[in-house]
Every structure is written in structure tokens, then in C-alpha cells.
C-alpha positions in Angstrom: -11.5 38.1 23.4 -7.9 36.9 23.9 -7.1 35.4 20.6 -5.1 32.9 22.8 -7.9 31.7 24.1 -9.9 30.9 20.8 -10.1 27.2 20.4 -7.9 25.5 18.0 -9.5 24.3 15.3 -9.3 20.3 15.2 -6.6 18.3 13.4 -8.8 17.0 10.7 -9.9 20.5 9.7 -6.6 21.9 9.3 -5.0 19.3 7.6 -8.2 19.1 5.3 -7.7 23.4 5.1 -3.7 22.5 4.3 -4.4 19.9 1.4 -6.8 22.3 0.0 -4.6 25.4 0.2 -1.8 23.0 -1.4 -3.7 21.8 -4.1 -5.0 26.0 -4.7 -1.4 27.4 -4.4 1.4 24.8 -6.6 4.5 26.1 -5.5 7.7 24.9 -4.6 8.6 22.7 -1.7 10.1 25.9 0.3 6.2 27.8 0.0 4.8 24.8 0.9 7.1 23.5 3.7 6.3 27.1 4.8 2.6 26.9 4.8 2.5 23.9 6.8 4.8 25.5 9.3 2.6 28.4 9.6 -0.4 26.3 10.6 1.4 23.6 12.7 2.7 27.0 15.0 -1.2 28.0 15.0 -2.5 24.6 16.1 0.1 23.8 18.6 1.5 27.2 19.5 5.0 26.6 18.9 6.7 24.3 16.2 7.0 21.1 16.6 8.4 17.9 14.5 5.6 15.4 14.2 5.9 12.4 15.9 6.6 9.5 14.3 9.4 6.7 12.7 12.7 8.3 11.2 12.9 7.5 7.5 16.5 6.2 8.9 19.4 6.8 6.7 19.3 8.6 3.4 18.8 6.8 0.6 18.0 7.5 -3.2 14.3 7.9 -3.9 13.0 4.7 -5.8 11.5 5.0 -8.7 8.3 4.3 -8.9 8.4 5.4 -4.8 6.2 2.6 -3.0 6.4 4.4 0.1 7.9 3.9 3.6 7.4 0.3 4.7 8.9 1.3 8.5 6.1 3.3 8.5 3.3 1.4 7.2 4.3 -1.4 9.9 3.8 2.2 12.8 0.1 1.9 11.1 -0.2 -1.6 11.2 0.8 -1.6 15.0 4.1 -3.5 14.5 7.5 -2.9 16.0 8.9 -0.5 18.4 6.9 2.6 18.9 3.9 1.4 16.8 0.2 3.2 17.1 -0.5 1.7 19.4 1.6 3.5 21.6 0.0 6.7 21.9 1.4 10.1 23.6 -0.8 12.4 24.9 -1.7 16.2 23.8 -0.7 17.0 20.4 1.4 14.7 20.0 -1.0 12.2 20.4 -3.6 13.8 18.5 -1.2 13.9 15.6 -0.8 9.5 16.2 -4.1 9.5 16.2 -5.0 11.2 13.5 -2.5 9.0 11.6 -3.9 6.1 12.6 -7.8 6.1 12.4 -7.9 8.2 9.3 -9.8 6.4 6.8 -6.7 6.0 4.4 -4.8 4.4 7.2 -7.7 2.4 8.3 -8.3 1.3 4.7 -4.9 0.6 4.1 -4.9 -2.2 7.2 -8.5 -3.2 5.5 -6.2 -3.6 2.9 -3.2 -5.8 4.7 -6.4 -7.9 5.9 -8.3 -8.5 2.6 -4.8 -9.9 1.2 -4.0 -12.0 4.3 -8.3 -13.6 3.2 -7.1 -13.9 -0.5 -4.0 -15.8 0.8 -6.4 -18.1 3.0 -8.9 -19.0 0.7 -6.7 -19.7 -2.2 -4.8 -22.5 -0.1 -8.3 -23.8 1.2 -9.5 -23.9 -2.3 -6.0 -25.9 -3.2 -6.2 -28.3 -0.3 -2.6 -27.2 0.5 -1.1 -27.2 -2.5 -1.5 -23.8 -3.5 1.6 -21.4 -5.2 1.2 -18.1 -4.5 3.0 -14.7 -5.9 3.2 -11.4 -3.8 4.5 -9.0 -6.1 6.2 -5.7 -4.5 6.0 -7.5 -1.2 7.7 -4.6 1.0 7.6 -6.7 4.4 4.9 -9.1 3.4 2.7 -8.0 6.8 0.1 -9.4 5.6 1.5 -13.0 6.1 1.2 -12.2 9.9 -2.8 -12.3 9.5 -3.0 -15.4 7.0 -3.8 -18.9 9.1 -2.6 -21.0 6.4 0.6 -19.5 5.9 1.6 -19.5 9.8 0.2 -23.1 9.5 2.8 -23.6 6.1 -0.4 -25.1 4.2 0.7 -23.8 1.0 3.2 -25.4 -1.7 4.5 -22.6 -2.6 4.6 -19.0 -1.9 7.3 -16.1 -3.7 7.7 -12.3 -1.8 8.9 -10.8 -4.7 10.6 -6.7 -4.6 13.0 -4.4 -6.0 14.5 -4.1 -2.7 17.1 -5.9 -1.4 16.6 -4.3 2.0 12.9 -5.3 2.1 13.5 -8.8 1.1 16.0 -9.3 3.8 13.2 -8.4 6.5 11.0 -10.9 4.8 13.9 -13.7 4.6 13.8 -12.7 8.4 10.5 -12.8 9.5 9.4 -15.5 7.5 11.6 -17.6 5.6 11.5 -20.1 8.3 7.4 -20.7 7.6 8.6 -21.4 4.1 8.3 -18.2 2.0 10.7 -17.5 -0.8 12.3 -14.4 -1.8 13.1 -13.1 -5.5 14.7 -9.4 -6.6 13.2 -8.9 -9.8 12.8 -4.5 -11.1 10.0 -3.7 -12.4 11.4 -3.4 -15.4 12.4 -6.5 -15.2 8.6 -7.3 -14.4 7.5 -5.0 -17.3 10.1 -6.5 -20.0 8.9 -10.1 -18.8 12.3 -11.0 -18.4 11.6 -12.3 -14.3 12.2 -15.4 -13.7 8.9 -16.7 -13.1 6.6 -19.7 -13.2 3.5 -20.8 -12.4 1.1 -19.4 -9.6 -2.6 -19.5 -8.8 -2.7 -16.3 -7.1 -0.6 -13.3 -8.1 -1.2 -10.4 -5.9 0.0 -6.8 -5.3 -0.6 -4.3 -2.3 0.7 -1.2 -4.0 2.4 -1.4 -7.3 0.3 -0.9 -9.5 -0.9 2.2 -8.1 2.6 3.8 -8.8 2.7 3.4 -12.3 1.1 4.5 -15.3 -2.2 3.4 -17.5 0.2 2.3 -19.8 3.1 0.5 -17.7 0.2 -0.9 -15.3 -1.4 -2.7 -18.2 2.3 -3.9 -19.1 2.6 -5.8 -15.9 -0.9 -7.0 -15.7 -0.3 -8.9 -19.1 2.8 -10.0 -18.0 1.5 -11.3 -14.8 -1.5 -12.9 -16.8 0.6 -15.0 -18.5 2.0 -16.8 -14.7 -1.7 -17.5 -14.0 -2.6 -21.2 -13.8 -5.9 -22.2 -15.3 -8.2 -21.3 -13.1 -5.8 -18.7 -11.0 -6.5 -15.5 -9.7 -4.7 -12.3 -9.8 -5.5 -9.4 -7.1 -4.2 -5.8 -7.1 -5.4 -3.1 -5.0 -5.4 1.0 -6.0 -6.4 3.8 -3.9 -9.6 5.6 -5.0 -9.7 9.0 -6.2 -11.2 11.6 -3.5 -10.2 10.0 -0.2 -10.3 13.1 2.1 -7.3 14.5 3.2 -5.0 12.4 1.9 -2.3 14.4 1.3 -1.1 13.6 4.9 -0.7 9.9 4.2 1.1 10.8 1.1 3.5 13.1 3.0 3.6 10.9 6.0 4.6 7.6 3.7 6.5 9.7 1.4 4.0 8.2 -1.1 2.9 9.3 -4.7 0.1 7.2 -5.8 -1.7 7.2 -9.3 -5.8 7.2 -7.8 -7.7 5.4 -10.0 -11.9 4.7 -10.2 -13.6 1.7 -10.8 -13.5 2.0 -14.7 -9.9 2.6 -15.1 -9.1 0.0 -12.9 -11.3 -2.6 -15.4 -9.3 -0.7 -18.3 -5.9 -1.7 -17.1 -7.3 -5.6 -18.3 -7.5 -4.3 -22.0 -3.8 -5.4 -22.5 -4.7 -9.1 -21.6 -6.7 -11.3 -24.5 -10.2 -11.3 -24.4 -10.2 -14.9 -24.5 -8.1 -15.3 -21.3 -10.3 -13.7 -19.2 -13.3 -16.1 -17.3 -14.4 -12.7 -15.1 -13.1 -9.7 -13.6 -14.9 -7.3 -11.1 -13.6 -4.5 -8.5 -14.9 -4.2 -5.2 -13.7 -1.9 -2.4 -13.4 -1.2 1.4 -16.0 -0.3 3.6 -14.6 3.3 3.3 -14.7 2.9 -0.2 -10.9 4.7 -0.3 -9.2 1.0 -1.8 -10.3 -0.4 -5.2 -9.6 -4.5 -5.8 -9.2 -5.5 -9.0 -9.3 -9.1 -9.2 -9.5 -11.3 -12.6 -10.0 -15.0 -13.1 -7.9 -16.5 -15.7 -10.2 -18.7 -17.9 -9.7 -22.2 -18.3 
């Protein structure tokens, strides 16, 4: 038979066969680049550049790297060019595969289950309820929460390390009443942001970019904004979500995966005492952990 005429194999198999080959063979970025290359040409017969958002202009890496906002809002659906715009062929097949993954669908699980927590915490405050987002990126999550398109909150911070990200949100939503504050995280780690009191403190994605050590850092720092009574909420991708090297590429994303366990262990730095409960739960996917902890009082 014409080996032309073989069928390809699908999309999700080669990426799966890539990410296993990668994880087999650790070489430089040239032998990689070049593997990838090798079975892009024998999936669509000729090279092609994948389809999706520029990075825009060049800009130093940050450190810890949280990943390419522009391109989380592509999965979301938002903006110009967003998947929900699909092309056809391989190009599409490539948009789809991006979007209804179960890493991309977990991470707008994710956006969803943060817009809830910002919901029920104002319901539960009657309106009066200050609220921390920490590592905002462009808070698209507020999009989703009722009460904070409604303004029934007292107060809610986007905080970030990037200026550019906390322009977007001084944007989008500065006129529903959200605040913007650049703190770094070491400023976050050192406990040297100017913060105050909040009864929810929540995070999409930081915590997940830094270590056991630095994690539990900010979780005691954070600990310490808590009102009586107030909740804090991170979320952490889960080890052994399949193929998700892509959506590391893809987002330019280095996450640390952690199970249920660690995620409890990151608590150890806070005082016993301070704690009134803590569990994880997950996705229906089971790819996002959510660590949330009740300060007692």
C-alpha cells in the first residue's frame, strides 16, 4: 500500500506518542524542537506553524513563569480569534484539540469554580464582603461572578507582579469597582505587601509555580490576612493529566503537579490552632486540586 495513503494517526495520539518520547529522550531544546517537527510533517504532510495567539513582543521570562494570559483568555473564548472560532482541517483539529482537552477544559472548570467562590462569599456577607485574588493575570473569572457584575461586594483587590496584566484588569473592570495592587512575590513571600483584611484570599495559579517550601511561605503569609471566619482557596494542577505537555508548551507554562496530600502539606507552615478545617476537592476530570482552609475563629 501507498504509504500516503495510510491514515494519520489522530492528534491525541501523537501528541500523547511526543510527550512520551520527550519525557524518554531529555535533550536539548534543538532535539526536541526537532522531534516535534518530524511528527508535525508526518501528521500534516508538510510543516506547518500551529495556529494560535502570538506571544506578541518579546519580553523577559518571569520568574516563577505563570503562563500566557492572551492565551488562556483563546481557551476561555475571549477576544479576537478565540476557540470558538474554529478553522477547518488541521488547523482546526489543532484548535480543537486545544480546547476540549481535559487540561483546557479543567482549566475553564477552574475560571468557573473561582467565579462560585467569589459568589458565595458575598452572599454569605450580605454585600459586604472583601475579597483578594492573588496573581490575578486578567481576573476572567470576574466575567462569570453575578455579584461582582452586580458590585455586591465591599471590597475586592486583583493583585499581580505585572504591571501589564493589572492595566487589562484596571480596564476591564475597574469601573465595577475592583482594585489593583503590584506586589512580587517576594514581596508576598517576605510579607512586606501592603495588605489588610480579607474573607476570601484566592489564587488560580501561583501556587502551583513555586516550591513546597516557598508555597508554604505564602500560605502562612496569606493566613495571617484572613478574617475570622475567612476562607482561602488555591488551585494546583494534578499530577498525571494526560498529555499535558502540550498545554505546557502551548501556555509557555511550568507547573509544580501536586496530589492531594502535598497540597494538605503546604498548611503545615500555618499554626495548628488557626486552622477550623481544610479539605481538597477537584474537577470532574480530576486534573485541578482546590485547596481550601477555613481560618478558625
Amino acid at each position: 500500500m501507498d504509504k500516503s495513503s495510510e491514515p494519520s494517526p489522530s492528534l491525541e495520539t501523537l501528541i500523547g506518542h511526543l510527550e512520551q518520547h520527550a519525557g524518554e529522550r531529555p535533550g536539548d531544546d534543538a532535539e526536541l524542537l526537532e522531534l516535534a517537527r518530524q511528527a508535525l510533517t508526518r501528521y500534516t504532510r508538510q510543516s506547518r506553524v500551529i495556529p494560535f495567539p502570538s506571544r506578541g513582543q518579546a519580553t523577559p521570562a518571569p520568574t516563577p513563569r505563570h503562563g500566557n494570559t492572551y492565551l488562556l483568555d483563546y481557551l476561555y473564548g475571549i477576544g479576537d480569534g478565540s476557540a470558538n472560532q474554529l478553522g477547518s482541517g488541521n488547523r482546526g483539529e489543532l484548535q480543537r484539540y486545544a480546547r476540549e482537552g481535559l487540561a483546557p477544559r479543567a482549566l475553564r472548570t477552574r475560571r468557573l469554580r473561582l467565579a462560585q467562590a467569589i459568589d458565595s462569599t458575598c452572599e454569605q456577607h450580605e454585600g459586604r464582603a472583601r475579597i483578594l485574588c492573588i496573581g490575578a493575570g486578567h481576573l476572567r473569572e470576574a466575567e462569570l461572578s453575578s455579584a461582582l457584575c452586580h458590585k455586591r461586594f465591599q471590597r475586592f483587590v486583583a493583585l499581580d507582579s505585572s504591571p501589564e496584566h493589572l492595566q487589562q484588569v484596571e480596564r476591564n473592570y475597574a469601573w465595577l469597582g475592583v482594585e489593583t495592587l503590584y506586589a512580587s512575590v517576594g514581596q508576598l513571600l517576605a510579607g512586606v505587601a501592603e495588605l489588610d483584611e480579607f474573607d476570601l484570599i484566592y489564587s488560580a495559579g501561583l501556587v502551583e509555580q513555586l516550591d513546597d517550601s516557598s508555597a508554604e511561605q505564602l500560605i502562612r503569609q496569606l493566613f495571617r490576612h484572613l478574617a475570622v471566619g475567612g476562607r482561602l482557596l488555591l488551585a494546583n494542577f494534578q499530577p498525571g493529566v494526560p498529555n499535558i505537555a502540550y498545554l505546557e508548551a502551548l501556555l509557555d507554562w511550568r507547573p509544580r503537579y501536586r496530589d492531594d496530600q502535598a497540597l494538605l502539606n503546604l498548611l503545615l507552615g500555618v499554626p495548628y490552632n488557626s486552622i477550623a478545617s481544610a479539605r481538597v476537592s477537584h474537577d470532574n476530570g480530576k486534573c485541578i486540586g482546590f485547596l481550601e482552609a477555613i481560618r478558625y475563629g
